[in-house]
PDB file of N, CA, C and O in Angstrom:
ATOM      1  N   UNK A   1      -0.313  25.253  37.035  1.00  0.00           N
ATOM      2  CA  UNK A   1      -0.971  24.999  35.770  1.00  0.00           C
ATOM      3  C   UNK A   1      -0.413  25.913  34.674  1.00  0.00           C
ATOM      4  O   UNK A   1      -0.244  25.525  33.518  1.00  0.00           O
ATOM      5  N   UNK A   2      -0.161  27.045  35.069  1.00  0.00           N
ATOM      6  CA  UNK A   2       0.231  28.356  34.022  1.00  0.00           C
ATOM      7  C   UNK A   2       1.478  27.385  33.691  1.00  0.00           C
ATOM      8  O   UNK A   2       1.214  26.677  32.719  1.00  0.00           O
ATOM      9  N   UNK A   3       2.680  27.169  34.194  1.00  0.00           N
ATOM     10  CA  UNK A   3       3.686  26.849  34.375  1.00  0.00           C
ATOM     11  C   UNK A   3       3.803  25.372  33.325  1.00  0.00           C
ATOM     12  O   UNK A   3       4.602  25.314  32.390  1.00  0.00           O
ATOM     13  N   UNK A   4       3.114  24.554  33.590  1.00  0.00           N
ATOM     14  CA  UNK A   4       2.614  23.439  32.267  1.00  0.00           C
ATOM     15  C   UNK A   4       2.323  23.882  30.927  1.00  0.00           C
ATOM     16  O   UNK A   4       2.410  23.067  30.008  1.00  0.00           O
ATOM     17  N   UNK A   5       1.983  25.092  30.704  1.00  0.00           N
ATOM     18  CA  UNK A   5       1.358  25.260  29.497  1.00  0.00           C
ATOM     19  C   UNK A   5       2.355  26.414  29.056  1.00  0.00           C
ATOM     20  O   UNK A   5       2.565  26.676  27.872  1.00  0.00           O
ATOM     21  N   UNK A   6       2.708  26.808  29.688  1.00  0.00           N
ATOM     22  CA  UNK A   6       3.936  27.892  29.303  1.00  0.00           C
ATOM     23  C   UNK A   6       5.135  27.386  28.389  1.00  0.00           C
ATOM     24  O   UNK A   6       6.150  27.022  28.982  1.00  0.00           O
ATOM     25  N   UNK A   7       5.114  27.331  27.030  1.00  0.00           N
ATOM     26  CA  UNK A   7       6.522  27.281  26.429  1.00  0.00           C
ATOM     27  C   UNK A   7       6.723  28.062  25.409  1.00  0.00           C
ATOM     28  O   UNK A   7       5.693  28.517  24.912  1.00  0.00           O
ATOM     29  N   UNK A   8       7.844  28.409  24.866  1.00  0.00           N
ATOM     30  CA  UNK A   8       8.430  29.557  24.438  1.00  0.00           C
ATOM     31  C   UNK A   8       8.074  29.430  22.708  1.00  0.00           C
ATOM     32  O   UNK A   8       7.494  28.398  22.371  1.00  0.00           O
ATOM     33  N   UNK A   9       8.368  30.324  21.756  1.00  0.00           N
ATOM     34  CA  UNK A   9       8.258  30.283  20.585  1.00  0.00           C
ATOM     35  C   UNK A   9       9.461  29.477  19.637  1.00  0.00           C
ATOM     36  O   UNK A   9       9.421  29.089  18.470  1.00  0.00           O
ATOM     37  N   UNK A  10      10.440  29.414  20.582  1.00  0.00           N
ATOM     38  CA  UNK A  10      11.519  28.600  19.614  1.00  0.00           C
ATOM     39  C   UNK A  10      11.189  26.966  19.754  1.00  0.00           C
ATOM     40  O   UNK A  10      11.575  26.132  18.936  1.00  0.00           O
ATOM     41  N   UNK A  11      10.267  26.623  21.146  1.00  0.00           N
ATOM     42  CA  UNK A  11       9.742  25.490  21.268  1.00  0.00           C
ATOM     43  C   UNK A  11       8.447  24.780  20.490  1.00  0.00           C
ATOM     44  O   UNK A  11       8.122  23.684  20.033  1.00  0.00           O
ATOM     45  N   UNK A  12       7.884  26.237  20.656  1.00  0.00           N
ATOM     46  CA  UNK A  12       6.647  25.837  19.587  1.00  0.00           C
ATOM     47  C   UNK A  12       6.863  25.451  17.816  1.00  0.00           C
ATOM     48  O   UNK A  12       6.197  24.680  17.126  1.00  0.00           O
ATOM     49  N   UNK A  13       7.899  26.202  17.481  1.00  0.00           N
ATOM     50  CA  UNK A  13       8.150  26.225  16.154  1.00  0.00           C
ATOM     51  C   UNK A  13       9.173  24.614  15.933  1.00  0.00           C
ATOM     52  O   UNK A  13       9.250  24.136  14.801  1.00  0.00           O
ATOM     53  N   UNK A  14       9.840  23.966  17.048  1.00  0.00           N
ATOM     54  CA  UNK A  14       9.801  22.421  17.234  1.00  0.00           C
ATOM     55  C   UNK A  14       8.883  21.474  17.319  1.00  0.00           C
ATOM     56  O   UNK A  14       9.194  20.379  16.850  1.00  0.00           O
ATOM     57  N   UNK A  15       7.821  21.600  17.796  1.00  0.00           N
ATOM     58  CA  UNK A  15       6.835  20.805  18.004  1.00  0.00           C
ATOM     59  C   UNK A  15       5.778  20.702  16.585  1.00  0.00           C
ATOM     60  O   UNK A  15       5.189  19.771  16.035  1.00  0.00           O
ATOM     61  N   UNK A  16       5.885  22.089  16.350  1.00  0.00           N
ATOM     62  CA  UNK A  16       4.981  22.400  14.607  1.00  0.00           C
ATOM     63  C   UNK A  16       6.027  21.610  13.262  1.00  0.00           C
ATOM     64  O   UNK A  16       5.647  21.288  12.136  1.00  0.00           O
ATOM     65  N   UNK A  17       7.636  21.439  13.961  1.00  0.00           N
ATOM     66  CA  UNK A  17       8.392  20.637  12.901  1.00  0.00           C
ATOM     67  C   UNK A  17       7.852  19.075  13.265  1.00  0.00           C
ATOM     68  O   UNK A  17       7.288  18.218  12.585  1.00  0.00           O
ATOM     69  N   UNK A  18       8.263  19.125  14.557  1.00  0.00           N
ATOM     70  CA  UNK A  18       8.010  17.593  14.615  1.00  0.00           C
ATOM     71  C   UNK A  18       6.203  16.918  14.718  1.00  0.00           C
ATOM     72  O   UNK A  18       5.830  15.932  15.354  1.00  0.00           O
ATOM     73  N   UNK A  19       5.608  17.582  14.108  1.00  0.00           N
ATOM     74  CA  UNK A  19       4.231  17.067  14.340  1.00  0.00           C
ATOM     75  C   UNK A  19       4.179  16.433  12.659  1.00  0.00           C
ATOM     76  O   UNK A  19       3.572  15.430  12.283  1.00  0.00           O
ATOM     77  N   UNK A  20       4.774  17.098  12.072  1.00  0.00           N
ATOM     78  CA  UNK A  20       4.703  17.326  10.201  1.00  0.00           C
ATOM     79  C   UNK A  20       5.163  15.668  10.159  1.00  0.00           C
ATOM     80  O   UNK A  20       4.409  14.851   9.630  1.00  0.00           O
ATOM     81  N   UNK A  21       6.466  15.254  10.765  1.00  0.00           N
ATOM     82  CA  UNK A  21       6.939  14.367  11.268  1.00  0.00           C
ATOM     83  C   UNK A  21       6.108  12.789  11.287  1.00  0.00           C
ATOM     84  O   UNK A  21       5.971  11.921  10.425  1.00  0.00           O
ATOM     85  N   UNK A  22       5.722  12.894  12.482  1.00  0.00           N
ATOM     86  CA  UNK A  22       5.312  11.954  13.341  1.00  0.00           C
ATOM     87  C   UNK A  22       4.478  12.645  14.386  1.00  0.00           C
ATOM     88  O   UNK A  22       4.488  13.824  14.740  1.00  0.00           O
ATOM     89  N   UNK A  23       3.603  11.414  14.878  1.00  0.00           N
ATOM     90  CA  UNK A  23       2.656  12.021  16.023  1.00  0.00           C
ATOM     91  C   UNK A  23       3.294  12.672  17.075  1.00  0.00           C
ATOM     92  O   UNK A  23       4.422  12.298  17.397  1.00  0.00           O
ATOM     93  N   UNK A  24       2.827  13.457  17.578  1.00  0.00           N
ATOM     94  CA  UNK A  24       3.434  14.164  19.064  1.00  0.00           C
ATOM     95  C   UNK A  24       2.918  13.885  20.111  1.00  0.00           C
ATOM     96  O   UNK A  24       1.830  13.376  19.843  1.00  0.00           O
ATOM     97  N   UNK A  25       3.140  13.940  21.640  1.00  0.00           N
ATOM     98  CA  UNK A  25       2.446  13.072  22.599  1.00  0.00           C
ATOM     99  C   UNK A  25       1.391  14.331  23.324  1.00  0.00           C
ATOM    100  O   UNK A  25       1.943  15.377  23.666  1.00  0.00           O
ATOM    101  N   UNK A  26       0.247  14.216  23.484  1.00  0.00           N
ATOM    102  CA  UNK A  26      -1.051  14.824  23.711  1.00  0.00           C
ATOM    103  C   UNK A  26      -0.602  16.016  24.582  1.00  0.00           C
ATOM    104  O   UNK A  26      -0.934  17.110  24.126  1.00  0.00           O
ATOM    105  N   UNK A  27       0.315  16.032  26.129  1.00  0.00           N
ATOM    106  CA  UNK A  27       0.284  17.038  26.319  1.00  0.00           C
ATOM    107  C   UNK A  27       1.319  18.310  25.393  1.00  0.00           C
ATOM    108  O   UNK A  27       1.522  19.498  25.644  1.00  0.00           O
ATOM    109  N   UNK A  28       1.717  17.589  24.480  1.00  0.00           N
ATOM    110  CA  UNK A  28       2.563  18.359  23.637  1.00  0.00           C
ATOM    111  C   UNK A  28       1.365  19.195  22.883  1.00  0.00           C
ATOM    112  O   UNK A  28       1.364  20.423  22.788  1.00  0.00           O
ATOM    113  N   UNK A  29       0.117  18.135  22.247  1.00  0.00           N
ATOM    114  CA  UNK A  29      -0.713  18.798  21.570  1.00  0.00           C
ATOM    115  C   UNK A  29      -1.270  19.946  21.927  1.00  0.00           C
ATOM    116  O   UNK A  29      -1.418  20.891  21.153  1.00  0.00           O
ATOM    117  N   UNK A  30      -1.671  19.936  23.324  1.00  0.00           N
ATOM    118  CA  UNK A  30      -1.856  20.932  24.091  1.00  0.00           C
ATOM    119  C   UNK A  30      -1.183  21.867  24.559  1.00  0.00           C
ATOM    120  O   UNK A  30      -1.848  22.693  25.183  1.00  0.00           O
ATOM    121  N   UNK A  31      -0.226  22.028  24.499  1.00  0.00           N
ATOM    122  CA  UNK A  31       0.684  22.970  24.448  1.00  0.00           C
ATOM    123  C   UNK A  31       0.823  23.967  23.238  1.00  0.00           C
ATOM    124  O   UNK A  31       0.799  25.179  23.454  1.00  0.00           O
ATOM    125  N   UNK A  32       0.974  23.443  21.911  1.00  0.00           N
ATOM    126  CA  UNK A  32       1.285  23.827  21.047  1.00  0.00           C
ATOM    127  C   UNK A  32      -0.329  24.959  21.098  1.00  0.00           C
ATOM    128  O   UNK A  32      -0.349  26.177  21.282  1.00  0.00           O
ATOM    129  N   UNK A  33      -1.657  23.922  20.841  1.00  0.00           N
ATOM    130  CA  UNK A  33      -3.092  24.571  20.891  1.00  0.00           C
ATOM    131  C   UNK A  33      -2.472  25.776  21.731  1.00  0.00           C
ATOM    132  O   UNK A  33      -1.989  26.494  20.855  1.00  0.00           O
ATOM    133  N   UNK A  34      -2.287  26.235  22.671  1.00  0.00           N
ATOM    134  CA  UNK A  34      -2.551  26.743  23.578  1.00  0.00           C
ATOM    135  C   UNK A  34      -1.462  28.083  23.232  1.00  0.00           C
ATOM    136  O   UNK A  34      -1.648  29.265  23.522  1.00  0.00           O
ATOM    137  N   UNK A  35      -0.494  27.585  22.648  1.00  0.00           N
ATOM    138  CA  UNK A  35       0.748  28.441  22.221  1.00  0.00           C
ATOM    139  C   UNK A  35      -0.412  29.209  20.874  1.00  0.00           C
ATOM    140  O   UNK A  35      -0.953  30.293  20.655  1.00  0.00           O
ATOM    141  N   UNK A  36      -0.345  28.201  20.409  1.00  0.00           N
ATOM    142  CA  UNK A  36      -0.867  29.071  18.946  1.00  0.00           C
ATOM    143  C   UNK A  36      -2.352  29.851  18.951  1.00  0.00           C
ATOM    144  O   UNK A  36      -2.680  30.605  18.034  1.00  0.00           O
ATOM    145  N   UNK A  37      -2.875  29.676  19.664  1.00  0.00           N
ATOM    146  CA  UNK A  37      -4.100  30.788  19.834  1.00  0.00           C
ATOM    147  C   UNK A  37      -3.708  32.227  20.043  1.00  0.00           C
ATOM    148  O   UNK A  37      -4.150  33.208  19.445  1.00  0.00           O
ATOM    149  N   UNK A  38      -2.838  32.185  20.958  1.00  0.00           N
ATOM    150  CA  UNK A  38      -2.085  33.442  21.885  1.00  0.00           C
ATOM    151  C   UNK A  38      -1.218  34.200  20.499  1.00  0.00           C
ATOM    152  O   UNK A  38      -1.219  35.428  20.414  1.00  0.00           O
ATOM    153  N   UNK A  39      -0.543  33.397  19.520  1.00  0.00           N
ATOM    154  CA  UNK A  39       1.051  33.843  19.059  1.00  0.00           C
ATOM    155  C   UNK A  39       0.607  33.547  17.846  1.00  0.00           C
ATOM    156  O   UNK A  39       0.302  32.462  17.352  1.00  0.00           O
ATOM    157  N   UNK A  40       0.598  35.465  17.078  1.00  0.00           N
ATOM    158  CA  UNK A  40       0.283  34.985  15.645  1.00  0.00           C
ATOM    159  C   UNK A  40       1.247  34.887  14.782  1.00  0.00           C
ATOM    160  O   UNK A  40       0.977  34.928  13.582  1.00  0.00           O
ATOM    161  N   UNK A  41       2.863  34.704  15.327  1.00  0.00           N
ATOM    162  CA  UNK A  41       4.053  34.928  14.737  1.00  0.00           C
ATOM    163  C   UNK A  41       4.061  32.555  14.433  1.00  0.00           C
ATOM    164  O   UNK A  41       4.139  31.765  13.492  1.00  0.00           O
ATOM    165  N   UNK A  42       3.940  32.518  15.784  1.00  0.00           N
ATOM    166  CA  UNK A  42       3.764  31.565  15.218  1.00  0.00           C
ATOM    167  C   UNK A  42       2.470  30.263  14.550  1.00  0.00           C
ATOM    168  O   UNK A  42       2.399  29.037  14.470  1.00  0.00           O
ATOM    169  N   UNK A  43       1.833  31.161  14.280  1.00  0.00           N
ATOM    170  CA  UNK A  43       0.665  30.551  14.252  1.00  0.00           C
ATOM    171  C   UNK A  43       1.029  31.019  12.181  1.00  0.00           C
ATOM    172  O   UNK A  43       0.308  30.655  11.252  1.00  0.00           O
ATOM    173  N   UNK A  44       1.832  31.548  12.106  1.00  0.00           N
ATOM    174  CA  UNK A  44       2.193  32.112  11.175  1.00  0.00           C
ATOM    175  C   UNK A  44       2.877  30.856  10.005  1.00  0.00           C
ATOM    176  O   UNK A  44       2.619  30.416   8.885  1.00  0.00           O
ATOM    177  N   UNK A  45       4.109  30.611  11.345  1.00  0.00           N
ATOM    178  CA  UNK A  45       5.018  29.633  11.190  1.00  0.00           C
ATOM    179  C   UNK A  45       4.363  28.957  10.507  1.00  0.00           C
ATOM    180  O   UNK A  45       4.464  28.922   9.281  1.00  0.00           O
ATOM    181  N   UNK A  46       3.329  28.093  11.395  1.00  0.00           N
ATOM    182  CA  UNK A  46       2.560  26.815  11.128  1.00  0.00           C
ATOM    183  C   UNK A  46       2.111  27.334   9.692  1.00  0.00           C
ATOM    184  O   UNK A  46       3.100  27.443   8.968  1.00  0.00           O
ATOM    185  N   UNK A  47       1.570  27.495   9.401  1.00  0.00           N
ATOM    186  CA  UNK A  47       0.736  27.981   7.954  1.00  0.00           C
ATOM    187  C   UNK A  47       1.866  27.940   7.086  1.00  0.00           C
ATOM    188  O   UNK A  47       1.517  27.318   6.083  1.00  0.00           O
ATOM    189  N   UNK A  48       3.148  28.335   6.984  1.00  0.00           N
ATOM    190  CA  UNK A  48       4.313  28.560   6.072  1.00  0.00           C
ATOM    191  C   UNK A  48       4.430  26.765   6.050  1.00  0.00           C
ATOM    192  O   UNK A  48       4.120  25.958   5.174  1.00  0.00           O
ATOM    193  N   UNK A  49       4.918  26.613   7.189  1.00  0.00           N
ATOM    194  CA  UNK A  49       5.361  25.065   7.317  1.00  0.00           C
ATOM    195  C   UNK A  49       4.186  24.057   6.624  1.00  0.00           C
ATOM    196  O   UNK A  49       4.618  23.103   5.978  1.00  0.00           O
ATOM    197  N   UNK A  50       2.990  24.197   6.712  1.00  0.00           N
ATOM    198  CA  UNK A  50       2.253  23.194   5.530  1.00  0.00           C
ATOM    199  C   UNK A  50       2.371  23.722   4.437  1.00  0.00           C
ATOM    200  O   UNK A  50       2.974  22.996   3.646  1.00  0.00           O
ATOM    201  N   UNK A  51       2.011  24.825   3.971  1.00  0.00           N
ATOM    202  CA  UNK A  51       2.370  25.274   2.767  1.00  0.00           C
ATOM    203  C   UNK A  51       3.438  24.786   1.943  1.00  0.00           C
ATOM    204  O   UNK A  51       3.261  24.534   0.751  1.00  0.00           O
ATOM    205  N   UNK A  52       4.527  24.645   2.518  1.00  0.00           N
ATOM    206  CA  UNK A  52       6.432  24.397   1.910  1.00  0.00           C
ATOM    207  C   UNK A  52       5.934  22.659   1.748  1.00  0.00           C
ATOM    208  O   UNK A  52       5.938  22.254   0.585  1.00  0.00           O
ATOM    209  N   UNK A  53       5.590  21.818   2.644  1.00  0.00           N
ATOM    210  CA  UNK A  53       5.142  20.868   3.036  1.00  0.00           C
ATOM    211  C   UNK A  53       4.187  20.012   1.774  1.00  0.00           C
ATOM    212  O   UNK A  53       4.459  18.861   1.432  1.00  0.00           O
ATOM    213  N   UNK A  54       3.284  20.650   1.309  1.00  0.00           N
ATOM    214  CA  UNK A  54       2.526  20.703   0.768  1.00  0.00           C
ATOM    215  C   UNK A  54       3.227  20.573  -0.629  1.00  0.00           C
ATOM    216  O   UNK A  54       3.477  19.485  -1.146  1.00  0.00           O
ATOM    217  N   UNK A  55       3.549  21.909  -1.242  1.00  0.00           N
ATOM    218  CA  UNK A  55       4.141  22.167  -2.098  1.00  0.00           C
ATOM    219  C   UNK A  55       5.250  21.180  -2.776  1.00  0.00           C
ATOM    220  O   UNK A  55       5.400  20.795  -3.935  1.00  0.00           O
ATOM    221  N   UNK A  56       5.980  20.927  -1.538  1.00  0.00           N
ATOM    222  CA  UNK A  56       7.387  19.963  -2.088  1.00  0.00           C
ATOM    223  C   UNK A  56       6.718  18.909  -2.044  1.00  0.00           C
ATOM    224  O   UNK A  56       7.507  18.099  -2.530  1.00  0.00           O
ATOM    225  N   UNK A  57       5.544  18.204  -1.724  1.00  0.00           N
ATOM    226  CA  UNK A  57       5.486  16.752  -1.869  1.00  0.00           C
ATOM    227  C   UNK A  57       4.824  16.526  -3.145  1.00  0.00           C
ATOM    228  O   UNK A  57       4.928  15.490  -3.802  1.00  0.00           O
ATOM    229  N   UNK A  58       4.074  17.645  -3.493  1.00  0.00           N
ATOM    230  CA  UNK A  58       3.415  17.822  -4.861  1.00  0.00           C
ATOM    231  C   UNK A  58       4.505  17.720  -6.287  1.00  0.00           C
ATOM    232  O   UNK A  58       4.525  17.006  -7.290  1.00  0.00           O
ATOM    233  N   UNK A  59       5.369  18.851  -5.757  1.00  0.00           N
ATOM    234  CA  UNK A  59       6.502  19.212  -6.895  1.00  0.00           C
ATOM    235  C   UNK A  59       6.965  17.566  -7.264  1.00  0.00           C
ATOM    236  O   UNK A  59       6.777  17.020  -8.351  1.00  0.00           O
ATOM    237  N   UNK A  60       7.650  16.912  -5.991  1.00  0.00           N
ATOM    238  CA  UNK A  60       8.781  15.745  -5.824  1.00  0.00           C
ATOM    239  C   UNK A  60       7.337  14.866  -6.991  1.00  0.00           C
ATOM    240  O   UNK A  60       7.483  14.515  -8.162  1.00  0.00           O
ATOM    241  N   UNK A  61       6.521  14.784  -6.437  1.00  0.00           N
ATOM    242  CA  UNK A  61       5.889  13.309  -7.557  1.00  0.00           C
ATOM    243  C   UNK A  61       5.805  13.704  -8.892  1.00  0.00           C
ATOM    244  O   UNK A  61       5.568  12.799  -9.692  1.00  0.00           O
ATOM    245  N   UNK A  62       5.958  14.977  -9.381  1.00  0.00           N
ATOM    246  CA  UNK A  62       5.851  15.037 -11.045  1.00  0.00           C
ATOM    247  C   UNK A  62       7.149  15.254 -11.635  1.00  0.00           C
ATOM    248  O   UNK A  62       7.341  15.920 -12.653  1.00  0.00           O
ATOM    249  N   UNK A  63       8.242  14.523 -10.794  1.00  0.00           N
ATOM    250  CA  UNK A  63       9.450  14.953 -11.625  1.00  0.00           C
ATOM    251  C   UNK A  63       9.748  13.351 -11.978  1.00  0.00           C
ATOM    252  O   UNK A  63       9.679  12.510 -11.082  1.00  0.00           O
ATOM    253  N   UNK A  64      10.074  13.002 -13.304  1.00  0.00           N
ATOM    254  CA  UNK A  64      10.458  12.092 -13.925  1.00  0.00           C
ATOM    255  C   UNK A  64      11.462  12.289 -13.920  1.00  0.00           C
ATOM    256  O   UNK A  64      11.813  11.114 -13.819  1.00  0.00           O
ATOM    257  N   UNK A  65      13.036  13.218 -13.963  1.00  0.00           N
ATOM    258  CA  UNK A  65      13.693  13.012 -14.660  1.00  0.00           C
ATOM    259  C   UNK A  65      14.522  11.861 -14.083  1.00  0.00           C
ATOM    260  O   UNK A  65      14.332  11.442 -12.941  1.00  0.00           O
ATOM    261  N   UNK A  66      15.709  11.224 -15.146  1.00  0.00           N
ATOM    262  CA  UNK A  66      16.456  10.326 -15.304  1.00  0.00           C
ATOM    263  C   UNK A  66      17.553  10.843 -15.991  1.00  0.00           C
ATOM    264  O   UNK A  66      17.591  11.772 -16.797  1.00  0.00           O
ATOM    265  N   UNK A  67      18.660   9.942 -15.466  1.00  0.00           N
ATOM    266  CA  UNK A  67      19.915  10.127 -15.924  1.00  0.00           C
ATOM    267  C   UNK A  67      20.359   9.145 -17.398  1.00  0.00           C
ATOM    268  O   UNK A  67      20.618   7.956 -17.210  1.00  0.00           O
ATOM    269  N   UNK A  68      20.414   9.635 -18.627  1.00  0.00           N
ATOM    270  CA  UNK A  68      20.821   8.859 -19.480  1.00  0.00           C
ATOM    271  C   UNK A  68      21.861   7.867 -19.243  1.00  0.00           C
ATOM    272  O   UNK A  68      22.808   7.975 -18.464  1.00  0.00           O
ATOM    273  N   UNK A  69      21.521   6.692 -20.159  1.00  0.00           N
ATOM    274  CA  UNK A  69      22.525   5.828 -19.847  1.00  0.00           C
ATOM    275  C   UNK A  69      24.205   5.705 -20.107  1.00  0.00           C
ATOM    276  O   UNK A  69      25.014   4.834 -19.786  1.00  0.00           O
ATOM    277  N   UNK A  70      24.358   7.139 -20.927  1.00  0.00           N
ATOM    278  CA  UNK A  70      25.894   7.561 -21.376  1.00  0.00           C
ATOM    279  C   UNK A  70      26.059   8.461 -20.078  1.00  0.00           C
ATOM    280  O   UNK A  70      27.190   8.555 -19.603  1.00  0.00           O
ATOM    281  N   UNK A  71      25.115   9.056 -19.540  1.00  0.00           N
ATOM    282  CA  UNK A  71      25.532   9.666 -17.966  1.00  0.00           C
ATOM    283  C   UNK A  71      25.890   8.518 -17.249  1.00  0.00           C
ATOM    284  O   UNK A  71      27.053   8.219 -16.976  1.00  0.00           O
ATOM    285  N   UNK A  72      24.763   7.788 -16.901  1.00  0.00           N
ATOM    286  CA  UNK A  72      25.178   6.521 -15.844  1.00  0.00           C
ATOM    287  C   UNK A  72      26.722   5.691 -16.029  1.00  0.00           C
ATOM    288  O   UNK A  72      27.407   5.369 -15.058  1.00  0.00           O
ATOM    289  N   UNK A  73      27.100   5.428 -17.432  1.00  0.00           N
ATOM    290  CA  UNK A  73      28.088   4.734 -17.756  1.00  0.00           C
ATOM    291  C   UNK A  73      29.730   5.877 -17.507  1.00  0.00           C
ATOM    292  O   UNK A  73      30.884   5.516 -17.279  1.00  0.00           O
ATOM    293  N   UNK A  74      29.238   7.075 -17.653  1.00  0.00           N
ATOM    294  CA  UNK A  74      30.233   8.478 -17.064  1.00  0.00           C
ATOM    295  C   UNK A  74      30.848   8.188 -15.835  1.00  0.00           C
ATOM    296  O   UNK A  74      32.016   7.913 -15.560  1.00  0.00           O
ATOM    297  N   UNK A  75      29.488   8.340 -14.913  1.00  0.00           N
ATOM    298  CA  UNK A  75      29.435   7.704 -13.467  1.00  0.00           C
ATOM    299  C   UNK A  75      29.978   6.765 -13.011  1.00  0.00           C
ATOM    300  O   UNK A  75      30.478   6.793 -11.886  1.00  0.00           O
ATOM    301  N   UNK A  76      30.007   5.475 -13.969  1.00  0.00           N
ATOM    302  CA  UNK A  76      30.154   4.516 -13.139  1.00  0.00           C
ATOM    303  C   UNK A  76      31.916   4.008 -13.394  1.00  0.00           C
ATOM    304  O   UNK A  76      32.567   3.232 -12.694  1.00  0.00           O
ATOM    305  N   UNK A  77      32.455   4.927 -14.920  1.00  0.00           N
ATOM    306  CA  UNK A  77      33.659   5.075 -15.109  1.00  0.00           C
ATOM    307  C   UNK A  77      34.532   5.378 -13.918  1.00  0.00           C
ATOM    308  O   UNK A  77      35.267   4.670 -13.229  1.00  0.00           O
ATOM    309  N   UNK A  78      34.085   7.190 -13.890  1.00  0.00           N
ATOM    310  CA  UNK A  78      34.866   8.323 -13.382  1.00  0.00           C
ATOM    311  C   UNK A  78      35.032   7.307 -11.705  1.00  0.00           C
ATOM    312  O   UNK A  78      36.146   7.126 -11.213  1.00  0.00           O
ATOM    313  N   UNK A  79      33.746   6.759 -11.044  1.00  0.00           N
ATOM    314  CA  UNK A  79      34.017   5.754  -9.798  1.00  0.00           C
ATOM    315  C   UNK A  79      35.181   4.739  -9.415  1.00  0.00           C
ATOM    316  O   UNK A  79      35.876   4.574  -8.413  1.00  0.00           O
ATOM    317  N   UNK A  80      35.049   3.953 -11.034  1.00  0.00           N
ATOM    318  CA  UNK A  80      36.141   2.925 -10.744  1.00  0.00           C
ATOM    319  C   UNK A  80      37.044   3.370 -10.783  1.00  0.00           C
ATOM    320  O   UNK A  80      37.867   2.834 -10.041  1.00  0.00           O
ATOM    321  N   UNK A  81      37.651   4.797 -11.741  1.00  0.00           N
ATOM    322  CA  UNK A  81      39.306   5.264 -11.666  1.00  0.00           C
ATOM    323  C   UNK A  81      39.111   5.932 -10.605  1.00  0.00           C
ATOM    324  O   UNK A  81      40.251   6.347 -10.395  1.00  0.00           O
ATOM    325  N   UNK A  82      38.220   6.494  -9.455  1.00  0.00           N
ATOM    326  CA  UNK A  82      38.520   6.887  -8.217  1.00  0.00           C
ATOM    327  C   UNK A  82      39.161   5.684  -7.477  1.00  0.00           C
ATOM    328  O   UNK A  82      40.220   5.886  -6.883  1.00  0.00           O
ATOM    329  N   UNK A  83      38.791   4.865  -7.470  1.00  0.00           N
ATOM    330  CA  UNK A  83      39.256   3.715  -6.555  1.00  0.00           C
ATOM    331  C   UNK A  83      40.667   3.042  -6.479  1.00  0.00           C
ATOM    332  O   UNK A  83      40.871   2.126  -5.682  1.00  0.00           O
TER     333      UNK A  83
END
């Protein structure tokens, strides 16, 4: 049983990426629970990782900017004499 629940901190700090992700499969959940009670380094992690998480999805929706259309037409120049 020890041996099931035993995984390391470079594993845990995978499972805290991939949960942000997509669902993780239950005994994973339990693992991680079980990691992060014990480990306040990574229990640490986790807290940074929503935070950044958090933050950038907030930032990303209030940015309007756009590329003028004398940029776009720059762009779409400098492309065709690449070719």
């Amino acid at each position: 049983m020890k041996k099931l629940f035993n995984i390391t901190c470079k594993h845990t700090t995978y499972l805290i990426s991939k949960k942000e992700d997509r669902k993780i499969r239950l005994i994973d959940r339990l693992k991680l629970q079980m990691h992060l009670g014990i480990c306040s380094a990574c229990k640490l992690f986790e807290n940074q990782s929503w935070f950044i998480k958090l933050n950038a999805k907030q930032s990303h929706e209030h940015i309007t900017a756009s590329l003028s259309s004398e940029a776009k037409e720059k762009i779409e120049i400098a492309l065709k004499n690449a070719q």
